[in-house]
N, C-alpha and C positions, 0 to 999 in steps of 0.2 A: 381599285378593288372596292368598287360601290358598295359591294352589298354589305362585309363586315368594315367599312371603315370606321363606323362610328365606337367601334370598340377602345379599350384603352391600349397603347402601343406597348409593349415592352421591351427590353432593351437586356438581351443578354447579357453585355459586354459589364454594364451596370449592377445586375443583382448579382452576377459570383456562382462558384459552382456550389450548391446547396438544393434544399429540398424545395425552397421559397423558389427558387425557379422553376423547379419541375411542377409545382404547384400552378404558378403564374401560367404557365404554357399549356397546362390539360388544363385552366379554366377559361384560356382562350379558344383552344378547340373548339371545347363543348361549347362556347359561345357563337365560335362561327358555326357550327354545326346548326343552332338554336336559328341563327340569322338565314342560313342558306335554306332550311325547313322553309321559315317565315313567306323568302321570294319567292318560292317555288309555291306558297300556298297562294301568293298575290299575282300569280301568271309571270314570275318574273321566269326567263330561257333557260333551262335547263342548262345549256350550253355555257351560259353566262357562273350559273353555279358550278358548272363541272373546270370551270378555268379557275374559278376564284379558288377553289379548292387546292389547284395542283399551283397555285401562285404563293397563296400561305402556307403551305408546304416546302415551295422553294424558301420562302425565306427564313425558315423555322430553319432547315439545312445546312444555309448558308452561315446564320448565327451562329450554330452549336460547329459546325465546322472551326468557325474563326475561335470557338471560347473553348474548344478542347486541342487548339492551338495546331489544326491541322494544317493551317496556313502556310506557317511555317518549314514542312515539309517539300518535296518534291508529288506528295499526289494529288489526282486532281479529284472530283466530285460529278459524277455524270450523271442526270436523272435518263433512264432505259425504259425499253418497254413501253405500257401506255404512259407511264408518266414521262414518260419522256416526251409523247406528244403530248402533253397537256392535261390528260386526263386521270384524272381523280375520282371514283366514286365515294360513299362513306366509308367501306372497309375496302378497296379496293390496296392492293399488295402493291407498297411502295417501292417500284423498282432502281435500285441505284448500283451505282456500280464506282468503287476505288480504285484508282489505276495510279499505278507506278512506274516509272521510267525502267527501275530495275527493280529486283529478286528483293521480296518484301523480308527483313531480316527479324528478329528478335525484339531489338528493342523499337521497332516500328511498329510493330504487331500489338505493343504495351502499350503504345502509345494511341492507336488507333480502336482498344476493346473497351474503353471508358465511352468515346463515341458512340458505339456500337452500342454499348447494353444503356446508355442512355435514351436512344430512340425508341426502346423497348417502354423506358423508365415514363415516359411521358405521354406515351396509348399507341404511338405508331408504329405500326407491324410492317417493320421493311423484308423487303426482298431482295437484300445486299449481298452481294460477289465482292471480293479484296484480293486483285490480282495485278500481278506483273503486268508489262509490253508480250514478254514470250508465254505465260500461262494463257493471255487471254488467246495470243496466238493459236493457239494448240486447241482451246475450251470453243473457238469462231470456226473450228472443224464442223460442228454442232448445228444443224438447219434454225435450231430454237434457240441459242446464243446469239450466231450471227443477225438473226430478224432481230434480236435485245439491240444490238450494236446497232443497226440502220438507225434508228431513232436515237441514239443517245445525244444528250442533252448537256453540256458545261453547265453546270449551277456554279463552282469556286473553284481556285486552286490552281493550280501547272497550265498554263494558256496553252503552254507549249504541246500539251497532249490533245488541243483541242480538236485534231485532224486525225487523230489515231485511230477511233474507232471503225471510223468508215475505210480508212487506208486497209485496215484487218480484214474487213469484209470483201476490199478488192480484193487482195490477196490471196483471200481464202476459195471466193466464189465467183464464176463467170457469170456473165448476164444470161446466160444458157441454163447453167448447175441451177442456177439460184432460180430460175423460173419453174423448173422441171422440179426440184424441191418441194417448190411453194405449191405444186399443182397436187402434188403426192401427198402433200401435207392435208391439203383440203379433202380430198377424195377417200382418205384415210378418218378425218373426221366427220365426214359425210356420212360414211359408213355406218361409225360406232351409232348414229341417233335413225337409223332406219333410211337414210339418203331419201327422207320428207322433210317437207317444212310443217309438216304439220302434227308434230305430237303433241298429245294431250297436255304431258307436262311438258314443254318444250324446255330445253336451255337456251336461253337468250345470247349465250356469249358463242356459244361451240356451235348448236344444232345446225343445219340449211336453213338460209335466209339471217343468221344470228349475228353479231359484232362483227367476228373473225371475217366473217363475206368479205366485208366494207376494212379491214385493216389486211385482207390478202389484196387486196384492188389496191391499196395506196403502197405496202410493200413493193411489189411487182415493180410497180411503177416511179416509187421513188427507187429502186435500187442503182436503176440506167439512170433517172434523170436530177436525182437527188434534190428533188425538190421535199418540201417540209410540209404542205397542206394538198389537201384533194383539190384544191381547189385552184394553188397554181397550174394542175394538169386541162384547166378549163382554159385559163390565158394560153397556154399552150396550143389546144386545139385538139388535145387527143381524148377529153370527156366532154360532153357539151353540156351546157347550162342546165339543161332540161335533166338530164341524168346525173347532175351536181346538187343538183335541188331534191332529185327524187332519192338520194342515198342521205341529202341532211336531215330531210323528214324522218328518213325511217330510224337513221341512228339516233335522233331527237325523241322518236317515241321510247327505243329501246331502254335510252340512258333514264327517263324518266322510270322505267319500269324498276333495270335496275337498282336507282335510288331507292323506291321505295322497298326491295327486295333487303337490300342491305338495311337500313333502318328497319322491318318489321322483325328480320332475322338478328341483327345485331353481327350479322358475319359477312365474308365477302361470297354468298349465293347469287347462285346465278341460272339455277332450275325452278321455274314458272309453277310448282305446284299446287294442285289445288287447294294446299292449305290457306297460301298466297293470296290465288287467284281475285277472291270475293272483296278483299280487301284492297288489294290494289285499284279494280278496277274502282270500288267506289274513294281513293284516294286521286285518282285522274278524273274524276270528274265524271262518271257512268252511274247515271243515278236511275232508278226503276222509275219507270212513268206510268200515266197512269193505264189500265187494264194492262198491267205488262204480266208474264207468270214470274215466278220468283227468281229467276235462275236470269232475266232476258237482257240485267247490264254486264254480268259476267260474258253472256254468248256475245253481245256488242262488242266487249272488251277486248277476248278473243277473237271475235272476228277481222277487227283492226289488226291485231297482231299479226294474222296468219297472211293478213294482205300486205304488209311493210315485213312481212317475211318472205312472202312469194317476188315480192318487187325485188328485194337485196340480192336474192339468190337468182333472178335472173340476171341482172345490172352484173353481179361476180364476175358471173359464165362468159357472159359478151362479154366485157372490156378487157378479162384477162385475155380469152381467147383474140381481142383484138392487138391484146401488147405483144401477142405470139406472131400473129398475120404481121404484123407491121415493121416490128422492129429484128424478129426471129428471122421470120421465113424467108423475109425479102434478101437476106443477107447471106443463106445457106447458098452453099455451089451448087451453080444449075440444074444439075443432074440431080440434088433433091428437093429442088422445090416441087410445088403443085402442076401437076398439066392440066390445061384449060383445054376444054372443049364444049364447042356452042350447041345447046339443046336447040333453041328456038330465037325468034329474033328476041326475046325478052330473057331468057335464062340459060346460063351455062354452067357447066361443070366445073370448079377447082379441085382437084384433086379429088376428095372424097363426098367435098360439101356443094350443094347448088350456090347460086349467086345469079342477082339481076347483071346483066347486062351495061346497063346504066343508070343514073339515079332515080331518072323518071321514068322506070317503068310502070310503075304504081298510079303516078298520077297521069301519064297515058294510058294506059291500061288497068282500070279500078277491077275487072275481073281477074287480071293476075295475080292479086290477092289470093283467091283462093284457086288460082291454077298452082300457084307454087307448091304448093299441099298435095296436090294431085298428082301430079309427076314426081313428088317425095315418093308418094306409096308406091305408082306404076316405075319408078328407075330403083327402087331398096334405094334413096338417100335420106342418111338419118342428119345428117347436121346442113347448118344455113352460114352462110358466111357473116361476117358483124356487122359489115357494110349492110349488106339484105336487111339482117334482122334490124339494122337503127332504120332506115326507110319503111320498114315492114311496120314497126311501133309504131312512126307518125302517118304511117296509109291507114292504118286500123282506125284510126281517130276518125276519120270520113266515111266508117261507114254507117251508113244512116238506111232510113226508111225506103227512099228511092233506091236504095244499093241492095236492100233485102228482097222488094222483088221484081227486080230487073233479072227476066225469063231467064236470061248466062247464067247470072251467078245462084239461082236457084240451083239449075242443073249440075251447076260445076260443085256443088254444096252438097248436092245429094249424091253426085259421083265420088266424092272423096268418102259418104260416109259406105259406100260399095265396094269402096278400095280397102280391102281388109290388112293388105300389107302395111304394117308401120303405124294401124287406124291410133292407136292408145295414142305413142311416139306424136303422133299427128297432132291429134287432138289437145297435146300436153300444150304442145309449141303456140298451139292455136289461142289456147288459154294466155295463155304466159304474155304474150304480145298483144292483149288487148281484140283477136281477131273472133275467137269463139264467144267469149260476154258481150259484144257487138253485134254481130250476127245473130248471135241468142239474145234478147236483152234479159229475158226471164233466166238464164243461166249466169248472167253477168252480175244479176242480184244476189244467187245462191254463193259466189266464191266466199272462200273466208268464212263462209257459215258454216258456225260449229252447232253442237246441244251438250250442253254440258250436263255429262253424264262417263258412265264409264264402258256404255256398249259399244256407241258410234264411235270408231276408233278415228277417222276421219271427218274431217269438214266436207260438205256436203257438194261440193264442187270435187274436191278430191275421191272419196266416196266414187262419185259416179263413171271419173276415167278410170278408178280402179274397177271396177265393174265390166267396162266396155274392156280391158285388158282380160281379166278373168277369161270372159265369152271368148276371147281368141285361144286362150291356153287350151281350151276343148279340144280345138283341133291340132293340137302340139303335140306328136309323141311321147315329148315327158313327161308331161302329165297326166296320160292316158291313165297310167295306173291307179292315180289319185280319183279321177275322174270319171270310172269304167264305163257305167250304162247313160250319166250325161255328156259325155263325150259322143261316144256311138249315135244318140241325137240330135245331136248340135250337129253333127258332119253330116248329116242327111236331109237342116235344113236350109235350101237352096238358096229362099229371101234373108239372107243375116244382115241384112240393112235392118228389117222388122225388130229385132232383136235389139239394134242398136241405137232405132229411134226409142224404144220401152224405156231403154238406159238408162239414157239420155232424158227422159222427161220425165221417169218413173217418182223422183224428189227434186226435181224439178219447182216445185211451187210450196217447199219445205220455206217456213219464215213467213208465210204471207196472213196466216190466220184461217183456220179453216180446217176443212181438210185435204191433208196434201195431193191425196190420189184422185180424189174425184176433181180439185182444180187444175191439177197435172193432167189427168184425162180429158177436159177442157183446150187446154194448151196443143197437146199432142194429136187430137182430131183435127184442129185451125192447121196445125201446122201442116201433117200431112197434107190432106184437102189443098194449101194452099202451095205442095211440092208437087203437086203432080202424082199424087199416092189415086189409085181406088179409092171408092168407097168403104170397098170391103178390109182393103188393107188399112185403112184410117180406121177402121172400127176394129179388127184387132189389136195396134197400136195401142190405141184409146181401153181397149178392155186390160191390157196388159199393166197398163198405166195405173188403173182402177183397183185391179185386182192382183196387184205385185205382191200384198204380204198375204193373201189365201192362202197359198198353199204350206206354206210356212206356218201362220198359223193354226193349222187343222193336225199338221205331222206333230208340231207341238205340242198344244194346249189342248185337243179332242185325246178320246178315246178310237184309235184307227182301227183298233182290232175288232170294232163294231160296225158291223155292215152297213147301216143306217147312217151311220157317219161319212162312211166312204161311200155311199150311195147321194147320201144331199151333196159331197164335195163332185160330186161326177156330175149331178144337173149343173150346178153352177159353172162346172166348165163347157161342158155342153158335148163338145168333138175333142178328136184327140189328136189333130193341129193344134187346137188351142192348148191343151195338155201338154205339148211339147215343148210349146214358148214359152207357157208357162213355167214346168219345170227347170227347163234352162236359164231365162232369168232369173230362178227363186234360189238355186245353187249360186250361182254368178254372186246373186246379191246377199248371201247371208256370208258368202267369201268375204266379200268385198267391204262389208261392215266391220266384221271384228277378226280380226286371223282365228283368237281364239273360239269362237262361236261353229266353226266348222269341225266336228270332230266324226271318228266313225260311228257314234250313237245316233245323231244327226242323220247324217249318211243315209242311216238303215232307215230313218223312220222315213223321209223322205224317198226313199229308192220305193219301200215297203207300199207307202200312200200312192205311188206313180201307178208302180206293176197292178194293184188292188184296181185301184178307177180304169186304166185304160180295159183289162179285161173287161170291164161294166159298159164303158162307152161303145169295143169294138162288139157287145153284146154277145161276147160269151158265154152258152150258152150252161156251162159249167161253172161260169161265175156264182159263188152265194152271193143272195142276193137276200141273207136275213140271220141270226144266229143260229138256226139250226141247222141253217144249210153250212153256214160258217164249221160248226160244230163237227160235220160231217164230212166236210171236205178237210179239215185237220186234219180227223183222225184216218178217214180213208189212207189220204198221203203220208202219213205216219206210218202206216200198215204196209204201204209201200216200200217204205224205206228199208223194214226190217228186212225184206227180201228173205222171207221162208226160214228166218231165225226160229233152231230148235225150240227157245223159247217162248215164242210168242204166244204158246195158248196162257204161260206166267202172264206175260205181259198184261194179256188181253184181257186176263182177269183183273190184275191190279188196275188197269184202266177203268173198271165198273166204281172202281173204288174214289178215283179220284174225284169224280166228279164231272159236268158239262163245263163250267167255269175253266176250266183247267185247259181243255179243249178251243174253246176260245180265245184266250189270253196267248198261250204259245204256240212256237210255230210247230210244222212236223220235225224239223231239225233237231231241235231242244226235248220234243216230245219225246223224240229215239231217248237221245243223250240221259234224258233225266230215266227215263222206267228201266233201262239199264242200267244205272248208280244204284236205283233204288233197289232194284232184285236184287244185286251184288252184294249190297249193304244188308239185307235180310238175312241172308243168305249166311255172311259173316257175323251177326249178329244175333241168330236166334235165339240164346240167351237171355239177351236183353233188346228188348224190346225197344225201350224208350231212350234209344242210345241214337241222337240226332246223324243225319248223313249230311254234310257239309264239304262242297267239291267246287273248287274255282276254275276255270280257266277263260282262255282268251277269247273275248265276244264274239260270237258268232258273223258271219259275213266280212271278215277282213279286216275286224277293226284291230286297229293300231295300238289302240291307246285305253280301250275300256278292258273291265275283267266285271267276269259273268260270276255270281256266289248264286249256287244253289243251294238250298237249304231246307231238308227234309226231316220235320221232327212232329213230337207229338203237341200238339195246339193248346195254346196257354193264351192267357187273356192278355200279355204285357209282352206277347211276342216282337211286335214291331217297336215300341218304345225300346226293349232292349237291344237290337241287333243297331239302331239308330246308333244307342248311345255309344257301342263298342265301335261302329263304323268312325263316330263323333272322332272316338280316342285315337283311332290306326288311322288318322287322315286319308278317309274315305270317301269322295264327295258321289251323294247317291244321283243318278239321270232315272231311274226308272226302276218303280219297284211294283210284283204283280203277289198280290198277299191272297193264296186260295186254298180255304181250310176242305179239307176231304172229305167224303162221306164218312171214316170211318176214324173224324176226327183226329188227324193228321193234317199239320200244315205244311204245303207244297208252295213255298216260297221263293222268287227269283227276281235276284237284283244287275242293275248291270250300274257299275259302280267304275269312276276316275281316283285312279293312284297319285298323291298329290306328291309322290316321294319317287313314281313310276317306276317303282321297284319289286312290286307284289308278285308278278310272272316270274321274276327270276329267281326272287329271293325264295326258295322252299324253308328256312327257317321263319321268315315272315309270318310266307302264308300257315305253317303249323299255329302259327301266333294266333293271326286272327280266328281259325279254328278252335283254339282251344279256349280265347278271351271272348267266344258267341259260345261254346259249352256250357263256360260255369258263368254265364252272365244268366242265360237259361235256366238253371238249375239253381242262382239264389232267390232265396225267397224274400227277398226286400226291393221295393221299386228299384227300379234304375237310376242312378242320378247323372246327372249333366256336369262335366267339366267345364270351369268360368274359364272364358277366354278373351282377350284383349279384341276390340275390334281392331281391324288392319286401317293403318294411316288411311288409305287414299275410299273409307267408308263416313270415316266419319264428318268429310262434306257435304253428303249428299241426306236429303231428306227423302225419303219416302215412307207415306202414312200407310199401314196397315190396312189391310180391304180384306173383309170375310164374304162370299156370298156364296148361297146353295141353290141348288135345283134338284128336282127331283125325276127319275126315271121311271116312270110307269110299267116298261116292261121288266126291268130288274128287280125295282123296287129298292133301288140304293140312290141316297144322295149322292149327286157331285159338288166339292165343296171347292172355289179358288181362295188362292191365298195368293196375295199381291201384298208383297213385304220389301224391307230392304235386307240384303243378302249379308247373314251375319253368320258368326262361328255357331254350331249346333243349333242350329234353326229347325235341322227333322227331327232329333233328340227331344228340342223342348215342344213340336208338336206331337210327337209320341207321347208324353208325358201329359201330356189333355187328351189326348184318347184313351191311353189309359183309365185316367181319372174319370171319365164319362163310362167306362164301359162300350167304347166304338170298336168295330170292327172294321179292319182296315182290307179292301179288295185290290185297288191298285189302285197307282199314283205314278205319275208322269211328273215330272222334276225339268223345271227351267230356269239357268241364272240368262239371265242378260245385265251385263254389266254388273251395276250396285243392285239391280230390280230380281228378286226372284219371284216367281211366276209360275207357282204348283196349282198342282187338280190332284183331289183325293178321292175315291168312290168310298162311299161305307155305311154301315150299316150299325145296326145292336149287335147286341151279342148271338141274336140268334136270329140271323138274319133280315131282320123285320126293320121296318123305316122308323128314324128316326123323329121324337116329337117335338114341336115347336120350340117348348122347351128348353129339350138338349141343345137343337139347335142354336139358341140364343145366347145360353151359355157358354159354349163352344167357341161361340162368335167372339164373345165380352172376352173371355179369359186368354184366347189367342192375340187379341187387341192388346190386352197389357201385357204377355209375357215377352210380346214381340218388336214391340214398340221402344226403339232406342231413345231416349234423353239427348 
């Protein structure tokens, strides 16, 4: 025990039961605790700490065993669980187990609860069982007992029971039960963490790729061979050295993570988050270099991880799936084993999974590499046999420059990416095994790279096969419905190789410094060109590459309902081919970034940007093609809608009233919806005049999840501040709000607002709520105030500094104002509360969170219309910079 020897020894038996022991013993802890810090700051192995640990634990045990005279009994002392192999972390739950030949009685039980609350007494947090031969019997029913038992440990006591626990486990469990168990067991927790390795905040212990991987691999396999280390199963023959190495790196990264997890938490944690994160990595050594951005030894940190996570969770897969091939399958009666049948002289069939033929078919055949892939997608085979995949790993190692392009395997490269069956499936496997970051080398560098942030839900290798997955859902019936009008596209375009190169190289050169798209559109010309692509199809490719976040961000951050806007987005696409790929990849990929980032508000502005441009491009001759035309085609199509409504010459009046603004902003849909509320409300109201019309329902075009508030009242200077703050209080988060005062001084308001409770469409007492908390918000005459709200854990990581900047419109004659903040509680509240205070008039306002980043545009004006002055502006600028700016 190198590292604490130098400590002083103590000696149980010697100081007596008293408090001068308990003393003596937690100032030993904390001393070795103090010492094992120390090695681990001086590069001494982890590994080396994680034993020293679980060895002065053994003997701390063993003493108090003998000094509260359990010796002397029939039971025995087992360390279970991790501790039973060895391992310790700082708070890591000391697993132990008391076992008794018989039925634990009364005065045994007195005699054993002094031990018991003693362990307590002196910092260690056991996770101790006190049972019989027949309770444990009964308790080894239990998949998560029995694994305790596999490992247990004799530390003192009855020798005689030294063979019992694993006798229970035969007993209890076949080498079948117990593997089919452990496979449920995993797949089960696979589950609960999104069955990736790569979450944000991962759990190190549970998540895919985590501890459990690397302790279901030695479970399995000590159960049949009851061996004690991973490492006997190398002398053995059934893991090889290479794969014995690559599972002790990764568990050596892990365990370091979690020491430091437990020391910064002071508990036994074992979720990676971001509170952690920053600290950890610069306690392992990730220190910011120089021109690094602030964020780039966390994304290194993480990037490591997600890669000795993707390792573990492969290594799992295979060798469990090979303890099944090997020691299972070969032993079942004929009649269910696998039937073999030969594809080619290199590959055949076992039952459902391919398989080479022999071991060298790989390095006979280096283009069978990626014929294997090929015949996955042309035969639907989704699994590789273990044999294939360990040859498949060390064939991947060879591939190199002369392997890239040698004329076969180009073609047989670009046939798999045409092979649309199983392309994700494909593509994962490709990853996983070293074949697709070889082949790609510019993809090989992207794995594991994350951004640490809270948009990109994925690392950027990940990211991307979810993407090329997405593009295939298009053509899935399921998701037709999700998917309506980019679906019907995607199936009609014939090249989806084009779509899947974009994909594929779209963040592609994300990490290198620069910018991503135009160095990716670099990459993505070379490459095609150097596949056998056109010209012309290299240069779509490459434009797609270039221009992946266009149209994303036009639907977002522009005003679309402005012809000029959707008119400059139409040259820059040009044809409406390119419109189409574009579209498709721009859904795909805002899928494919955050689940949450796709909603039906989204949808609309996106669907709305498409149907707008391609009319322009297919030149339309009915396309507006300016706001008046805009204006006119509104309301024409508005006129239409009514279909010879009694009322429309009401209507058509109260239209003169609204305004051109009005006309613009909404569609004809809304247009109907709203001048009927509003006659109706007139109608019921003549009385009172100034008695607000206020009517929610489900957002127009199918959305799921948004709720439409109209809002019809007489115009007041604190309008938007107040409806802010009320939204602030009913957890309302605003996507888009259109503020257009009337001619006849009336404000004609429409928001389309997310339910953070998604209860607002159902609940009819709710929405009376919010109706009547926007009435008399309206009607007091004191500002509005902001409720202080706590910011949410996973914000207050992240830094993002404040950005004001305006532009002006010549033909409006309204500024456009951005506001680039970090996304906090009442963010539109406390900008209402400076427009207020300025006297601004607010027009409309487009609302974007991405991740922690929010990302609004305001159009506005004075009070009476008129542009605003330098001035204002500046102050506006200042006062939004401090009100918004977190500490």
């Amino acid at each position: 025990m190198a590292i604490f020897s130098t400590l002083p020894p103590f000696d149980c038996n010697n100081v007596g039961l008293n408090d001068n022991l308990n003393q003596q013993i937690r100032e030993c802890l904390t001393q070795a605790e103090q010492a094992f810090d120390k090695a681990l700051s001086q590069d001494v192995n982890i590994r080396e700490v994680v034993s020293e640990r679980s060895l002065l634990i053994d003997l701390l045990l063993v003493q108090l065993f003998k000094l509260y005279e359990l010796d002397k009994t029939e039971l025995a002392l087992f360390a279970i669980g991790g501790y039973g192999r060895g391992e310790l972390h700082p708070h890591s739950d000391v697993d132990i187990l008391l076992l008794s030949p018989t039925a634990i009685d009364e005065d045994l039980n007195k005699t054993i609860s002094p031990f018991i609350a003693n362990l307590w007494d002196i910092g260690i947090e056991p996770a101790l069982v006190v049972r019989s031969i027949d309770e444990c019997r009964t308790a080894c029913q239990d998949i998560t007992v029995a694994t305790s038992l596999l490992e247990a440990r004799l530390l003192v006591g009855n020798e005689a029971l030294q063979k019992v626990p694993l006798q229970l486990l035969t007993e209890s469990w076949s080498q079948v039960d117990f593997y089919h168990a452990k496979i449920d067991e995993a797949k089960t927790r696979y589950y609960k963490h999104n069955t990736t390795e790569y979450n944000l905040e991962p759990d190190i212990k549970n998540a895919p790729g985590g501890l459990r991987d690397i302790h279901t691999i030695g479970w399995i396999w000590k159960q049949y061979l009851r061996v004690n280390k991973l490492f006997d199963l190398v002398q053995q023959g059934f893991i090889t050295e290479r794969e014995f190495d690559e599972l002790q790196m990764a568990e050596d990264f892990l365990w370091q993570i979690r020491h430091h997890l437990h020391k910064i938490t002071g508990r036994n944690e074992n979720k990676l988050l971001f509170d952690y994160q920053r600290t950890i990595a610069q306690n392992m050594g990730y220190q910011l270099r120089e021109n690094d951005h602030p964020n780039a030894n966390v994304e290194r940190f993480m990037r490591d991880y997600y890669r000795f996570a993707m390792s573990n969770a492969s290594l799992s897969e295979m060798l469990t799936q090979h303890y099944y091939e090997l020691l299972i399958e070969n032993r079942l009666p004929e009649e269910q084993r696998p039937v073999h049948k030969v594809i080619n002289e290199r590959f055949k069939l076992v039952g459902d999974q391919i398989a080479v033929t022999h071991n060298r078919v790989f390095a006979q055949y280096p283009n069978a590499i990626l014929e294997l892939f090929l015949l996955m997608g042309q035969m639907n085979i989704k699994h590789i046999r273990t044999r294939t995949l360990r040859v498949l790993a060390i064939a991947s190692r060879s591939i190199d420059e002369t392997f890239r392009q040698n004329p076969v395997n180009k073609q047989l490269f670009m046939d798999n990416l045409k092979e649309q069956n199983l392309l994700f499936w494909r593509l994962r496997v490709m990853k996983r095994y070293g074949v697709l970051g070889r082949y790609l080398p510019a993809f090989g560098q992207i794995i594991g790279l994350m951004q640490y942030d809270l948009f990109h839900r994925y690392s950027v290798d990940a990211h991307i096969l979810l993407l090329v997955r997405i593009l295939h859902r298009f053509t899935d019936d399921k998701y037709e419905s999700a998917f309506p009008l980019v679906s019907s596209i995607y199936r009609r375009i014939e090249r989806k190789e084009i779509l899947v190169l974009s994909a594929i190289f779209h963040d592609i050169a994300k990490g290198r410094g620069g910018d991503h798209s135009k160095l990716g559109e670099q990459d993505a010309v070379a490459f095609c060109l150097n596949h056998g692509l056109s010209q012309a199809d290299a240069d779509l490719v490459g434009w797609l590459v270039k221009k992946h976040l266009l149209m994303s961000l036009t639907a977002q951050k522009k005003d679309i309902s402005d012809p000029a806007v959707v008119a400059d987005f139409a040259e820059q696409v040009g044809n409406v081919t390119y419109l189409n790929h574009l579209y498709a990849l721009t859904v795909a990929d805002m899928n494919a970034t955050n689940p949450q980032l796709w909603n039906s508000w989204r949808a609309t502005l996106m669907r709305q940007l498409y149907v707008q441009t391609r009319r322009i491009l297919r030149a339309d001759i009915d396309a507006p093609m300016n706001r008046q035309d805009m204006i006119a085609n509104n309301r024409e199509l508005a006129k239409n809608l009514l279909n010879d409504d009694p009322e429309f010459h009401q209507i058509e009046k109260l239209w003169e009233d609204l305004g051109d603004e009005y006309f613009l902003r909404e569609i004809p849909a809304d247009i109907v919806w709203q001048s009927k509320a509003i006659m109706a409300h007139e109608k019921a109201n003549q009385q009172s005049e100034n008695t607000p019309l206020i009517i929610l329902r489900e957002h127009r075009e199918l959305a799921l999840d948004a709720v439409q508030v109209f809002i019809y009242t007489k115009d007041q200077a604190n309008l938007f501040a107040v409806t802010m703050s009320v939204f602030d209080r009913m957890n309302l988060d605003v996507l888009d709000a259109r503020i257009i005062t009337a001619t006849r001084d009336f404000a004609v308001d429409s928001y389309v607002v997310l339910d953070r409770q998604g209860t607002l469409l159902k609940d009819v007492e709710r929405q009376e709520d919010v109706k009547a908390q926007l009435i008399q918000a309206f009607n007091d005459p004191n500002p509005p105030s902001v409720i202080q709200k706590r910011l949410p854990r996973e914000l207050k990581y992240f830094k993002v500094p404040t950005k004001v900047k305006f532009s002006f419109n010549e033909e409006t004659k309204q500024h456009m104002m951005t506001l680039e903040t970090l996304d906090q509680p009442a963010l539109l509240a406390r900008v209402g509360q400076v427009f207020l205070k300025y006297h601004i008039e607010l027009h409309f306002a487009r609302i974007t969170t991405l991740g922690e980043r929010a990302e609004d545009m305001f159009f506005i004006t004075d009070q009476h219309d008129n542009a605003l002055s330098d001035d204002v502006l500046e102050n506006v600028k200042q006062d939004l910079i401090d009100i918004l700016t977190v500490s």
